[in-house]
KEDRENDREN-138121 format. One record per residue: residue in one letter; x, y negated, z negated of N, C-alpha, C in turn. Coordinates in steps of 0.2 Angstrom, whole numbers, plus 5000, padded with zeros to 4 digits. Layout:
! KEDRENDREN-138121
AXYZXYZXYZ
...
//
This chain:
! KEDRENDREN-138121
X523446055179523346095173523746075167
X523446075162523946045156524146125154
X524946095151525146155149525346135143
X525446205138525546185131526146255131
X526746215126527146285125527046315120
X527246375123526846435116527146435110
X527746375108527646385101527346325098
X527246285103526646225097525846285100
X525746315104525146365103525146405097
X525746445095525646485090525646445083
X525646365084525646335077524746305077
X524746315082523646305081523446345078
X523046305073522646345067521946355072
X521346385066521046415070520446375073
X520446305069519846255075520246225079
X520946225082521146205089521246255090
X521246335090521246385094520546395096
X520046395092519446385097519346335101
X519646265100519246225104519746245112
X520246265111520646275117520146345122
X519846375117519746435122518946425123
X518546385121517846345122517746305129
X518246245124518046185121517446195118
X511946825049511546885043512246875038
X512046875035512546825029512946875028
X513646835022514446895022514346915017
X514547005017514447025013514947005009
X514747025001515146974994515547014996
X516046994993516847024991516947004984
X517047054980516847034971517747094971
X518047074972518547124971519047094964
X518547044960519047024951518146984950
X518246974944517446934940517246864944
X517646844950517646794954517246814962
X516746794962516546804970516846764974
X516846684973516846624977517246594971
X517846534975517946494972518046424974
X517846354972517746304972518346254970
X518646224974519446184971518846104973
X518846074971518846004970519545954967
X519845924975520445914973520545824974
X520645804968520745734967521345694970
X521245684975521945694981522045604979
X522745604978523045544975523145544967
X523045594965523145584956522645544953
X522145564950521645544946521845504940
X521645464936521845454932521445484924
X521845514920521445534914521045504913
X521245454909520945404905520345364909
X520345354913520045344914519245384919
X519245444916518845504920518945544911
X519245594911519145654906519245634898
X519845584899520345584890520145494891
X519545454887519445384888519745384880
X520145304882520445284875520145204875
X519545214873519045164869519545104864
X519445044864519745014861520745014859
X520945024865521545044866521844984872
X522444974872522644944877522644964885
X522945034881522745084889522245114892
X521645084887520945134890520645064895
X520944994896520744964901520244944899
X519744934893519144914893518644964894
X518845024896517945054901517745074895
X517245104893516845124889516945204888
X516845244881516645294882516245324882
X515845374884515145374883515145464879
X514445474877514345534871514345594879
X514445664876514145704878513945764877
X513645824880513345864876513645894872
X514445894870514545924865514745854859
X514345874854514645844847515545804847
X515445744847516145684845516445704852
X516345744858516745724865516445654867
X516845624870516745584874517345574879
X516945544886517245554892516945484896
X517345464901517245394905516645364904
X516345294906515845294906515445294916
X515945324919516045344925515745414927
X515645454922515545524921514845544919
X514245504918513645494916513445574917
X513345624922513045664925513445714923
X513845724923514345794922514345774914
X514345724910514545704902513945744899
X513145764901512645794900512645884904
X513145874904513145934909513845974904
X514245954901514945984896514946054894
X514346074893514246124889514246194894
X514446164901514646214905515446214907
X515646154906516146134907516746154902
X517246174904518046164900518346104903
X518546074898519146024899519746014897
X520346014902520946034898521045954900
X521545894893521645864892522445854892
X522645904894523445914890524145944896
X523545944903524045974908524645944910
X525245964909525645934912526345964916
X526445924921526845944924527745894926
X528145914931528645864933528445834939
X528245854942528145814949527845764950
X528345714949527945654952527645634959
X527945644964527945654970527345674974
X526945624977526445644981526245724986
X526845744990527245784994527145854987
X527645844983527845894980527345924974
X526945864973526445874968525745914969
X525645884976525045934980525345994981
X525846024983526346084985526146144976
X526346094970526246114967525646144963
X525046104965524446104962524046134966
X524446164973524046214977524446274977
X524846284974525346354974525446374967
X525346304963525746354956526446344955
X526846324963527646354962528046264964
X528346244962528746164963529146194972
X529246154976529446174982530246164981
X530346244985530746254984531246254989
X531746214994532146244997531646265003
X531646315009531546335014531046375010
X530746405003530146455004529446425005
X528946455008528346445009527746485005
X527846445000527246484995526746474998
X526146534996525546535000525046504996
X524446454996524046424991523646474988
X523246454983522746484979522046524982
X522046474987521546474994521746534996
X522346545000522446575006522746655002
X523046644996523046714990522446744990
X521646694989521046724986520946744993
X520846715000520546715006521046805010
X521646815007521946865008521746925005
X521546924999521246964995520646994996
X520146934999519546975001519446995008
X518847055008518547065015518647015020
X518847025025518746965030517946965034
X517446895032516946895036517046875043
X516346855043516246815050516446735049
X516346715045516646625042517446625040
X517646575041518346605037518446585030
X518846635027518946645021519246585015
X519346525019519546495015519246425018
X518946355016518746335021519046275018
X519346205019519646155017519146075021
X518646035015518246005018518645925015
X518645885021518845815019519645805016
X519945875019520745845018520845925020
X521745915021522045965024522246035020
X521946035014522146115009522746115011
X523146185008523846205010523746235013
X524246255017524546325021524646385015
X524646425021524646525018525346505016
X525846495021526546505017526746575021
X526946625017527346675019526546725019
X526146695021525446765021525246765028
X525446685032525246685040524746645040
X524746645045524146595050523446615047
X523446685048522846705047522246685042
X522846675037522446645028522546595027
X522946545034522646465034522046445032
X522046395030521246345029521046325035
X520346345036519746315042519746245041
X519846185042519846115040519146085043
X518846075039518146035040518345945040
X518445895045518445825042517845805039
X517445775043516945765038516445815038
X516145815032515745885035514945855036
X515045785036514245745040514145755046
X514745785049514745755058514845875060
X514245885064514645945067515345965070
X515246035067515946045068516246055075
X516746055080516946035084516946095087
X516846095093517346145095517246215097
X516746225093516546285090515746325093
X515646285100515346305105515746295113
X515546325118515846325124515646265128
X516246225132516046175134515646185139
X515346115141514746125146515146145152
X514646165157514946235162515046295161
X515146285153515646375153515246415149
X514746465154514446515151514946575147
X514446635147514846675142515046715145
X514946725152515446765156516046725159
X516146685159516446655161517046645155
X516946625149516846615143517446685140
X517246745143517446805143517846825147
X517946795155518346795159519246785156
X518946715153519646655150519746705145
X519646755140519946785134520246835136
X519946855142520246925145520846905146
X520846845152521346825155522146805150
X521846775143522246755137522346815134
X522146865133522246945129522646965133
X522546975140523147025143523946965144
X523946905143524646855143524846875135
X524546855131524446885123525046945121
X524747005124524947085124525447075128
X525747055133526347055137526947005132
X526646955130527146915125527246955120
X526746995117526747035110527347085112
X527247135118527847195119528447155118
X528647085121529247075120529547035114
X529046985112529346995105528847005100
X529247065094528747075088528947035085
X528347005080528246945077527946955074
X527746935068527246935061526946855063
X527146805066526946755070526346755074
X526746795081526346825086525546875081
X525846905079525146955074524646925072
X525046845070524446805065523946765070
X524546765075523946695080523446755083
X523546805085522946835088522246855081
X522646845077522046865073521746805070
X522146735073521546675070521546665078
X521446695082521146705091520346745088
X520646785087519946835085519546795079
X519746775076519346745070518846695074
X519346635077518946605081518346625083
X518346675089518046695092517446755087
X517446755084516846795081516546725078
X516746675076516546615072515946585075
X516246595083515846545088515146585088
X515146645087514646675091514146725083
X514446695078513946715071513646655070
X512846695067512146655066512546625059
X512946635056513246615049513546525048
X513546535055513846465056513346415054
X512546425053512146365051512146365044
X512646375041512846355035513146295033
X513546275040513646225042513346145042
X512646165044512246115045512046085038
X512146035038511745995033511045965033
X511245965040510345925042509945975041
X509946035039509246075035509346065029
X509646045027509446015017508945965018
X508445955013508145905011508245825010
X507945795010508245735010508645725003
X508145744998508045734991508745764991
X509045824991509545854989510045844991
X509945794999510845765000510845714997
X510345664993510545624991510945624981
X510445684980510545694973511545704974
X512045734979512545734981512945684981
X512345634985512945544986512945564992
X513045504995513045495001513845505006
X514345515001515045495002515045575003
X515845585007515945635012516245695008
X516445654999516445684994515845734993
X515445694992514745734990514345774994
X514345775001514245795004514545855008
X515345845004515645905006515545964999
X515245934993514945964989514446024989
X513845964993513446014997513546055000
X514146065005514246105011514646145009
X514946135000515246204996514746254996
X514246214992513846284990513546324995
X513446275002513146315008513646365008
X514046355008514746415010514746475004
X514546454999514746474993514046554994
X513546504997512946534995512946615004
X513346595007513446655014514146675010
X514446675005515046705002515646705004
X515646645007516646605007516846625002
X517346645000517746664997518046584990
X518546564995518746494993518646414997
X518246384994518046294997518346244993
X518846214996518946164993518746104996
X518646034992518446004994518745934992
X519245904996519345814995518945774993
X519345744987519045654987519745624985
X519745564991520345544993520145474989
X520845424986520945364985521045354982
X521245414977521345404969522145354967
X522745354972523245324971523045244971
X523045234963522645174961523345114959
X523845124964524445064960524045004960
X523644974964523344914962522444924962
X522144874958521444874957521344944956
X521644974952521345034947520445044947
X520344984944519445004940519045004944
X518944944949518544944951518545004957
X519045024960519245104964518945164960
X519145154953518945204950518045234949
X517945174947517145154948516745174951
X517045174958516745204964516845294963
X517645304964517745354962517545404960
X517345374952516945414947516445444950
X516045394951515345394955515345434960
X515745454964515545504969515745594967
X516345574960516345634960515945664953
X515545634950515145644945514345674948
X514245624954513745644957513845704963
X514245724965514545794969514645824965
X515045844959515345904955514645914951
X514345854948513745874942512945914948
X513045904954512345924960512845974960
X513345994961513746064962513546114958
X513646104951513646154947512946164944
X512346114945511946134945511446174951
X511746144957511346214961511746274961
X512346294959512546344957512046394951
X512046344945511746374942511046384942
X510746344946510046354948509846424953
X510246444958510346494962510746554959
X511046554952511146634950511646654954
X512246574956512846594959513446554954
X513246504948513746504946514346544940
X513746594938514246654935514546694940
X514646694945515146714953515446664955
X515446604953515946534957516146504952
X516846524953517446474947517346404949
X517146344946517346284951517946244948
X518446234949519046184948519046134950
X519346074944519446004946519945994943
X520445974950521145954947521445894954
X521945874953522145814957523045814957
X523345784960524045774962524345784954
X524145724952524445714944524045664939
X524145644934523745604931524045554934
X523945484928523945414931524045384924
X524845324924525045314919524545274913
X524645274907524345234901524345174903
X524945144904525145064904524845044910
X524545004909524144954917524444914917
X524944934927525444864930525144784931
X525544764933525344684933524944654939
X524744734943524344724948523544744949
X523344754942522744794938523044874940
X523344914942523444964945523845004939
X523745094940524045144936524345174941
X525145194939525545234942525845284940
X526145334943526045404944526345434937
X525945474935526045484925526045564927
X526545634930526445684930526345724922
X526745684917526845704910526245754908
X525845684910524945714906524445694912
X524045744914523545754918522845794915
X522345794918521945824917521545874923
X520845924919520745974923520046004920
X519646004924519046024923518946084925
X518746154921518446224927517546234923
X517446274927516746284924516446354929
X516046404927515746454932516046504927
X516346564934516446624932516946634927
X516946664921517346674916517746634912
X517446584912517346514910517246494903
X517546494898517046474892516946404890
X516546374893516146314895516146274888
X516046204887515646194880516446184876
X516746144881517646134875518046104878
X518546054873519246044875519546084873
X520146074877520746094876521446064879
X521746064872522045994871521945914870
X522445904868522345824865523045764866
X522845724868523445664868523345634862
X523745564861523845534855523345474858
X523245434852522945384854522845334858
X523545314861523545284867523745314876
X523645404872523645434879524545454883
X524845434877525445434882525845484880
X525745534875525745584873525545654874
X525745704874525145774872525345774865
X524745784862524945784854524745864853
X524145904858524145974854524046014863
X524346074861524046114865524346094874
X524946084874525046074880524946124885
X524846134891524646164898525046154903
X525446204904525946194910525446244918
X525646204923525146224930525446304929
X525946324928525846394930525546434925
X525446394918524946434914524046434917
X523946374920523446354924523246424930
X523746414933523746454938523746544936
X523946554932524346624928523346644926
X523046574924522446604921522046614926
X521846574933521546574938521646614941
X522346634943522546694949521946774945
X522146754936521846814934520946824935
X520646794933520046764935519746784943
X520146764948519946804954520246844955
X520546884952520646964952521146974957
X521746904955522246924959522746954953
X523446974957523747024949524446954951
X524546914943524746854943525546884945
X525946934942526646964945526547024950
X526047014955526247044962526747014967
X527347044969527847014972527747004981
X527846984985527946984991528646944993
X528746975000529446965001529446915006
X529746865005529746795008530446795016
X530346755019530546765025531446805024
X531846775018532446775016532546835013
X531946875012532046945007531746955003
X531646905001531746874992531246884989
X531046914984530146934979529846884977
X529446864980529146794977528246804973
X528346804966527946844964527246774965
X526646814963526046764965526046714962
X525946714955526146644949526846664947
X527046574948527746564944527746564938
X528046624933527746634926527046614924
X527346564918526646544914526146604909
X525946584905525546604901524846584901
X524446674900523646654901523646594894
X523146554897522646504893522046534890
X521946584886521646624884521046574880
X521246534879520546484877519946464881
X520346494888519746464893519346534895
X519546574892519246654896518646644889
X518146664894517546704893517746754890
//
């Protein structure tokens, strides 16, 4: 019999705690102008310039082209074809910038809000929104094609569900062959009563959290909501208008989550650390994410669900002006860029601007906790609510920052 010690047990999240105990849609939770929210995250640092802020006939703009788009004198990658026709939903901030350069500490912060501090464990944006709302039968924050953040000081519970790819079923999440549901029911009983006898002996806000991503599991296995899951009941036509890549296809599998009322989905697209062969990476890049965010925001809007899904586009950091000697752009936290669009959104804008070869912010600079300070508000979280961190210590939901009032509806 394999044994596992129970404190790598109490650190399984909740698809290794069902696979362990294995092997009618959710009601909305509208509790701020936000039902659902959408992170699309550019894991490795996207490069502006080459995506949001293109500097055409510049040294730094690399050659690529910029192309027109629905709004009058913007112009954006020639990478971007689909979403560039689509602007006038869209906000685009050109101006965001941060200190982190650090791959580590840059995701830490573009998923909290807070720079990493020392032993605290900020909770992410996800597992803040995913704590906020009712809890269904799915779970409240779903992380597809990369690891999302941890809750931090919220628990286990408001961890991220991690989807790898979301082409292949999810794992786990049926009882293995043999094991009926009495049977099935035996093993939980048998795991409840060891459970409850570790619980009387030590109290733990630990222990509290694993039994209730125990229970989560198990309500997950056995809800009809899980064929939200399935891809293979889309059409052909409409997995493809997504792209084929695990990017676009975790696209797809937002809105399905989106549309049973997950809470928060985010969705990876990985490779953007472009120190060498920048363009032709980027190329690709572009393309899957022009083709997943612009199929995104249009079945949103087509289903009378994107004024209730905020969707965010944002990445580690930007990616430097100067192209090294090995066609590659390195890590430029100064100036980064960010796309939102949906609920409370005022779509149809820039905001901010760089200088001409991008190596500046020349108006309207955007610090992540003003980013964050407008977002937390947006899904009806209260941006200086305080909670107490394992040290004592009040660690408010946004680290400062001021609202971005340009971007509110």
């Amino acid at each position: 019999m394999t044994t596992i010690h129970r404190r790598t047990f109490l650190r399984l999240g909740l698809g290794a705690i069902a696979a362990a105990l294995a092997d009618p849609r959710r009601a909305a939770a509208s509790q701020g102008p936000v039902r659902s929210c959408v992170l699309l995250f550019m894991h490795g640092g996207a490069s502006q310039i080459d995506t949001w802020d293109p500097k055409p006939g510049r040294e730094t703009g690399g050659g690529l082209k910029a192309i027109r788009t629905a709004l009058p004198g913007v112009r954006v990658s020639e990478h971007l074809p689909r979403l560039a026709r689509r602007l006038r939903d869209v906000a685009v901030i050109r101006s965001l910038t941060s200190r982190e350069g650090n791959h580590d500490r840059a995701r830490y912060l573009m998923h909290t809000g807070y720079p990493p501090q020392g032993g605290a464990l900020h909770p992410s944006l996800g597992s803040l929104v995913a704590a906020s709302r009712e809890r269904g039968t799915l779970p409240s924050y779903v992380s597809i094609a990369g690891p999302g953040q941890g809750a931090g000081l919220l628990g286990a519970a408001h961890a991220p569900f991690v989807v790898g790819d979301p082409t292949k079923p999810i794992r786990n999440l049926t009882p293995a062959l043999g094991v009926d549901d009495a049977r099935l029911a035996r093993r939980v009983e048998l795991w409840r009563g060891l459970e409850d006898r570790f619980a009387a002996r030590v109290a733990s806000p630990t222990v509290t959290g694993h039994r209730q991503v125990v229970d989560q599991a198990l309500t997950m296995m056995s809800s009809p909501a899980l064929e939200a899951f399935a891809l293979e009941r889309e059409a052909a036509a409409d997995r493809e208008r997504y792209g084929a890549s695990a990017f676009g296809q975790g696209c797809l599998l937002a809105r399905r989550l989106v549309e049973v009322g997950v809470p928060f989905v985010e969705v990876a697209l990985k490779g953007w650390d472009t120190h060498e062969d920048n363009f032709p990476r980027v190329a690709r890049l572009g393309a899957e994410l022009d083709a997943g965010m612009s199929a995104l925001l249009d079945d949103l809007h087509d289903r009378g669900l994107l004024e209730s899904t905020l969707v965010i586009c944002i990445g580690d950091f930007g990616r430097t002006p100067t192209i090294n000697a090995k066609g590659g752009r390195d890590h430029f936290p100064k100036i980064s860029a960010a796309a939102l669009a949906g609920a409370g959104i005022r779509g149809g804008q820039v905001i901010g601007a760089t200088d001409r070869d991008g190596r500046e912010i020349s108006e309207r600079p955007v610090t992540v906790p003003d980013l964050f300070r407008t977002v937390a508000t947006l899904v009806g979280l209260d941006p200086d609510e305080t909670r107490e961190s394992a040290t004592g210590r009040p660690v408010a939901t946004v680290d400062g920052g001021a609202l971005v009032d340009e971007l509110l509806a």
